[in-house]
Backbone as a ProteinNet text record, in pm:
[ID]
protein_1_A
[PRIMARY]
XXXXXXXXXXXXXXXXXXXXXXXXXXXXXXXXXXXXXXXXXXXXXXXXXXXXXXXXXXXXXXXXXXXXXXXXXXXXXXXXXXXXXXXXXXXXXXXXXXXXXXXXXXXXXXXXXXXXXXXXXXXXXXXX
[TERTIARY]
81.4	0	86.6	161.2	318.5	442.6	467.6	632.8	705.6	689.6	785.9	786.5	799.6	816.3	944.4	964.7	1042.3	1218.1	1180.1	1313	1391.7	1274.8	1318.1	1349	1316.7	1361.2	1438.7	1588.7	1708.3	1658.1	1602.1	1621.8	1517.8	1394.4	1350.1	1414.9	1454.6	1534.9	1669.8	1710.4	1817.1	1723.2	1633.4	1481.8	1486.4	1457.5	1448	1517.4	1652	1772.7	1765.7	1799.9	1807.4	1690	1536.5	1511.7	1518.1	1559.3	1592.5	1712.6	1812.3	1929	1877.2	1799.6	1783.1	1709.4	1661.7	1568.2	1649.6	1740.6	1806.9	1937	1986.4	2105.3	2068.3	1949.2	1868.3	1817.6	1764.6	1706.3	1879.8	1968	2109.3	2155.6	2134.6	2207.9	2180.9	2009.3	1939.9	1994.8	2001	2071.4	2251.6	2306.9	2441.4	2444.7	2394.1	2350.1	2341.1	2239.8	2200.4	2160.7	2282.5	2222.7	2194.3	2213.4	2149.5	1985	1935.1	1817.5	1754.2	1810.4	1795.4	1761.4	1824.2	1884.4	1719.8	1713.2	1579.6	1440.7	1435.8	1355.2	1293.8	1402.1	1378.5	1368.1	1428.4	1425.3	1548.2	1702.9	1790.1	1901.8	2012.8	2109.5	2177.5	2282.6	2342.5	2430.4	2486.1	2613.6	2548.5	2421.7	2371	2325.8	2218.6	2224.3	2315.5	2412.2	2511.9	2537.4	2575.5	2592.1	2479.2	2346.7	2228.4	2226.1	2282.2	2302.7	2426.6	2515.8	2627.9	2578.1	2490.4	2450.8	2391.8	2275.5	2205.1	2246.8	2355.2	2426.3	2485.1	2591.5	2637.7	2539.6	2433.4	2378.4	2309.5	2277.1	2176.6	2271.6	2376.6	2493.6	2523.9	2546.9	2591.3	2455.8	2330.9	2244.6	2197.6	2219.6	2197.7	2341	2449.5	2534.4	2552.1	2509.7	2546.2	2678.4	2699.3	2885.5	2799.5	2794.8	2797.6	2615.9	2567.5	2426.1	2331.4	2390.2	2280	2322.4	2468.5	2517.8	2418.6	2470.9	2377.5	2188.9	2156.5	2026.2	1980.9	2016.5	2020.3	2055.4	2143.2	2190.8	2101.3	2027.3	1896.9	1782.2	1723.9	1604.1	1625.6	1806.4	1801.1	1798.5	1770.2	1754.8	1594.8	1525.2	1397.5	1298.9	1394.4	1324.4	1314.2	1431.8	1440.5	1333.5	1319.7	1221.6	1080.3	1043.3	921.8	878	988	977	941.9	1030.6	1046.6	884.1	848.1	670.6	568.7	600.8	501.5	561.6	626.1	658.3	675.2	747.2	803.6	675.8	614.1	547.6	436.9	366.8	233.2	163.6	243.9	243.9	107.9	0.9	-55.7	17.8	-60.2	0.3	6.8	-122.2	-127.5	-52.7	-91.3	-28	-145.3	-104.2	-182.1	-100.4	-187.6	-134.9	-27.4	0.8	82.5	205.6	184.3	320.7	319	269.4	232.2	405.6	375.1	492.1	493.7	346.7	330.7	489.7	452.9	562.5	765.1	757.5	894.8	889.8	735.8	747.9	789.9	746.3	753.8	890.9	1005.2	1094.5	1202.4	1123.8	1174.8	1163.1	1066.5	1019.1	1095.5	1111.9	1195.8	1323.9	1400.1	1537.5	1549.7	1428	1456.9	1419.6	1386.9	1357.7	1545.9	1537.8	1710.9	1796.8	1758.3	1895.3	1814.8	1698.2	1689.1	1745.8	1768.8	1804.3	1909	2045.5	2162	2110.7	2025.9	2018.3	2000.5	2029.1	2009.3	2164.2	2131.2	2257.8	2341.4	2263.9	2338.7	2409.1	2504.2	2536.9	2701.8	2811.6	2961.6	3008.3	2975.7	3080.3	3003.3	2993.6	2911.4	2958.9
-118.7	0	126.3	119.1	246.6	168.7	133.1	121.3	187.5	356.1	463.1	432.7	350.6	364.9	249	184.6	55.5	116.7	252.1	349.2	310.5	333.7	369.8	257.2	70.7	-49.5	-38.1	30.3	43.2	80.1	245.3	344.9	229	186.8	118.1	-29.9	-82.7	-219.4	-155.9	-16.1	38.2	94.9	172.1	185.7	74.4	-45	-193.4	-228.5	-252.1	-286.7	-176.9	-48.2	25.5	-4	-40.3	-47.6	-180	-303.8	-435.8	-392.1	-362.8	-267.4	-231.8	-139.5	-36.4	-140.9	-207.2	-328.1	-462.9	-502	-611	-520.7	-401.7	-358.6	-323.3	-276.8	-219.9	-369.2	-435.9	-562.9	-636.5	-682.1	-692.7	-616.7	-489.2	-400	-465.9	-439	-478.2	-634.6	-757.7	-813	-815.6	-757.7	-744	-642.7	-538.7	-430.4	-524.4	-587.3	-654.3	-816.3	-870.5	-1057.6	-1115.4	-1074.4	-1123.1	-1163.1	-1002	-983	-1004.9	-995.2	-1015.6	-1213.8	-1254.9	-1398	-1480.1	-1435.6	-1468.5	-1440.1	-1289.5	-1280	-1317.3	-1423.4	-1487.4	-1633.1	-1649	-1807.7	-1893.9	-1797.4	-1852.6	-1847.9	-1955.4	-1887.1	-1739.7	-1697.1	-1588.1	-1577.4	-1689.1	-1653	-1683.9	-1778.1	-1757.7	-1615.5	-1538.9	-1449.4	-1324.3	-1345.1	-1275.1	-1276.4	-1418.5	-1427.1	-1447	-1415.3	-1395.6	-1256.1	-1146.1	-1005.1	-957.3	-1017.6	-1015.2	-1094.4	-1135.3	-1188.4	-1096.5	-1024.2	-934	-794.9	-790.8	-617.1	-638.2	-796.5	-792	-782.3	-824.1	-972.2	-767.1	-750.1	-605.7	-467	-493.3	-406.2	-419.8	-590.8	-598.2	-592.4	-626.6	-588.1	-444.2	-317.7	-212.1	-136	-188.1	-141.4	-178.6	-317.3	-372.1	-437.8	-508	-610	-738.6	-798.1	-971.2	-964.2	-892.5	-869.4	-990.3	-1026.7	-1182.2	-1289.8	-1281.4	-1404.6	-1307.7	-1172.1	-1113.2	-1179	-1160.9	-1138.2	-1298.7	-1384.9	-1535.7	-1538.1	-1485.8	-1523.6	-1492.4	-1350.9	-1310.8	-1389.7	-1436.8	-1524.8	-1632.7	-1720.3	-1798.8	-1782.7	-1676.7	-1599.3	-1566.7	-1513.3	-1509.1	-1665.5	-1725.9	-1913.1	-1946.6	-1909.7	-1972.2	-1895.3	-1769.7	-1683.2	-1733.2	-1745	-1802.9	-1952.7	-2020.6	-2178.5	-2175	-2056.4	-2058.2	-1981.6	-1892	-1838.6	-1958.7	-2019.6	-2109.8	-2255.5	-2286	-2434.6	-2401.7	-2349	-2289.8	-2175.2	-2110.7	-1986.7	-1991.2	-2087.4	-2131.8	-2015	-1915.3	-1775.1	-1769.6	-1703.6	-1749.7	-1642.5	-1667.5	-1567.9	-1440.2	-1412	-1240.3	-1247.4	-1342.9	-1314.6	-1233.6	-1185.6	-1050.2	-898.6	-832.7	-688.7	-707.6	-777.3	-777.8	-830.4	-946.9	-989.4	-1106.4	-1167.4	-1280.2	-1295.2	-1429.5	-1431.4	-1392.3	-1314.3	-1238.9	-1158.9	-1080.4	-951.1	-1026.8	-1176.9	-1182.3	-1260.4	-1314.9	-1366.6	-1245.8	-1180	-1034.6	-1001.6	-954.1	-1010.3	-1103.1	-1243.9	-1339.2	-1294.7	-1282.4	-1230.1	-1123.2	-1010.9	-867.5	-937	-1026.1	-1079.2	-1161.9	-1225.3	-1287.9	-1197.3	-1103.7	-998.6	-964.9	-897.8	-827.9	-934.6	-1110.9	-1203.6	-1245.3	-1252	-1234.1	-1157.9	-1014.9	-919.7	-873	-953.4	-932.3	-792.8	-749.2	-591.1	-494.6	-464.6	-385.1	-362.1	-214.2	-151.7	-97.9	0.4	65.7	-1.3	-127.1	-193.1	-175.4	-206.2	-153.6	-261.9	-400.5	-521.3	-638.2	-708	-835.9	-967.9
0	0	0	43.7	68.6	42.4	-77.5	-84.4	-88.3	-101.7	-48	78.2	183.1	317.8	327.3	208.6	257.6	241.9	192.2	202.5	332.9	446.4	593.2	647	596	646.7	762.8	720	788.7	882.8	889	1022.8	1101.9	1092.5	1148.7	1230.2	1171.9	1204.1	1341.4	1286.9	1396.7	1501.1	1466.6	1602.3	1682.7	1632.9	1703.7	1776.7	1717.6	1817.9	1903.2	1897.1	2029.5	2084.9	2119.4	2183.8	2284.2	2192.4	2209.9	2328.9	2269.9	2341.2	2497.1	2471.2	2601.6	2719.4	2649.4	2755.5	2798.1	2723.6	2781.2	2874	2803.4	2875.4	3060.2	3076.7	3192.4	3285.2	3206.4	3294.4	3360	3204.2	3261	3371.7	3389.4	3491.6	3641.9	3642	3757.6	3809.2	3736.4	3750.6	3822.6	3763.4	3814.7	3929.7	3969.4	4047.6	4177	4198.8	4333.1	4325.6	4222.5	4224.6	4354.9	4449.1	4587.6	4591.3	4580.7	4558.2	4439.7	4312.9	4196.4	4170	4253.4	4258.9	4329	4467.3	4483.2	4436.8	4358.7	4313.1	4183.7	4093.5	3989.5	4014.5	4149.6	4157.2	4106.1	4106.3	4055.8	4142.4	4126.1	4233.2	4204.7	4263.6	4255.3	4121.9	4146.9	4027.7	3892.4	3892.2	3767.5	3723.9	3811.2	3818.4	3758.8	3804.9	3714.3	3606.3	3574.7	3450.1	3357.7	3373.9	3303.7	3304	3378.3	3355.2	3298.8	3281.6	3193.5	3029.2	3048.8	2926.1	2842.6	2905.5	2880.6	2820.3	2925.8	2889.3	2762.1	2716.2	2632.3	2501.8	2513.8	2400.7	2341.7	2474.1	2435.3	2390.2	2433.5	2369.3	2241.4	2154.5	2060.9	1962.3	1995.2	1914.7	1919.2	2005.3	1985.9	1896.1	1934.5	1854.7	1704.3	1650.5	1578.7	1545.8	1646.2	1687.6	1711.5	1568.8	1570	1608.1	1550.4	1582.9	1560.2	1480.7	1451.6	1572.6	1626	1705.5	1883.2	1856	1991.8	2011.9	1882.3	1914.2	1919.6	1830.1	1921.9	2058.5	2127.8	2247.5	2354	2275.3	2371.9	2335.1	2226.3	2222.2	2299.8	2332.3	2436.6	2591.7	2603.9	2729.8	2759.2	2670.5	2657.3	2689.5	2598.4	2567	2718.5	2816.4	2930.8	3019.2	2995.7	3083.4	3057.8	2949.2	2907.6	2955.7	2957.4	3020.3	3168.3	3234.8	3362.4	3370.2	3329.4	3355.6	3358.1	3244.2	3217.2	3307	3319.2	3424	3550	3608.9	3741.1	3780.6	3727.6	3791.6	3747.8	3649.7	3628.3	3552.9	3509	3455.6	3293.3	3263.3	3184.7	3073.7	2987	2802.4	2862	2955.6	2982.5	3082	3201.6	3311.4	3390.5	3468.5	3600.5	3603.1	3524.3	3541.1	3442.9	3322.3	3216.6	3246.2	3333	3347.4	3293.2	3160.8	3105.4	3012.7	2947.1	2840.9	2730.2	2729.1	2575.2	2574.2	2695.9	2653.3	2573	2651.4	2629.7	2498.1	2448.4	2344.9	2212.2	2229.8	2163.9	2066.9	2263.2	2257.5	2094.3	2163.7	2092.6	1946.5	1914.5	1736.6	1713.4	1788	1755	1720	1824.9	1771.9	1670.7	1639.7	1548.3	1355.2	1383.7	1277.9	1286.5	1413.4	1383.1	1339.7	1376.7	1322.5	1131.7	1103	956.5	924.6	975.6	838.1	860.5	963.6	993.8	1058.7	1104.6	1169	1089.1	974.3	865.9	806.7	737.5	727.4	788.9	942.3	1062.7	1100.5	1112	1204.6	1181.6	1325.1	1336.5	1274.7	1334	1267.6	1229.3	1124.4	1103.9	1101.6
[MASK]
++++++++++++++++++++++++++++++++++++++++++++++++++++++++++++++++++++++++++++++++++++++++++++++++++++++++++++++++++++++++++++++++

């Protein structure tokens, strides 16, 4: 209906990752910030903990920057896969959830990374 819009593919696809970016780098933080608390409140030990927020900062760094963006944004759909397992097996969590805490939101997620690993991220990207 508008193929003058498929101009903007790129700027859009780089829209994505930064926001992919801004949400794994922030959830990562909170993670590494206080894995104590972070640790019980997911139901994981500590040091996993960590290294599920070191996962994050990276996975959400290299897909907002564009460094190995297709190997980043897999690394986060396997991060997502596990959050979603853990809602639905461990926390009995439904699609919506209560007050939007369902696995819609991380299924979401999953599809956004897998748009940024089809299309290598676009053109914006530093290293491929």
């Amino acid at each position: 209906m508008f193929p003058q819009l498929a101009r903007f593919t790129d700027l859009g696809l780089l829209l994505m990752r930064l926001m992919v970016g801004l949400v794994f780098v922030t959830s990562g933080y909170s993670h590494v910030k206080d894995p104590a608390a972070r640790a019980k409140d997911i139901g994981m030990s500590k040091s996993f903990t960590i290294f599920l927020g070191i996962s994050e900062v990276t996975g959400g760094l290299g897909v907002a920057f564009g460094v190995l963006t297709q190997l980043a944004a897999f690394g986060l759909i396997v991060i997502m896969l596990g959050a979603i397992l853990k809602k639905i097996f461990a926390w009995h969590i439904g699609f919506w959830g209560e007050k939007g805490s369902g696995w819609h939101y991380d299924l979401i997620f999953v599809l956004m990374n897998l748009v940024i690993a089809f299309t290598d991220g676009g053109a914006f990207v530093l290293i491929r």
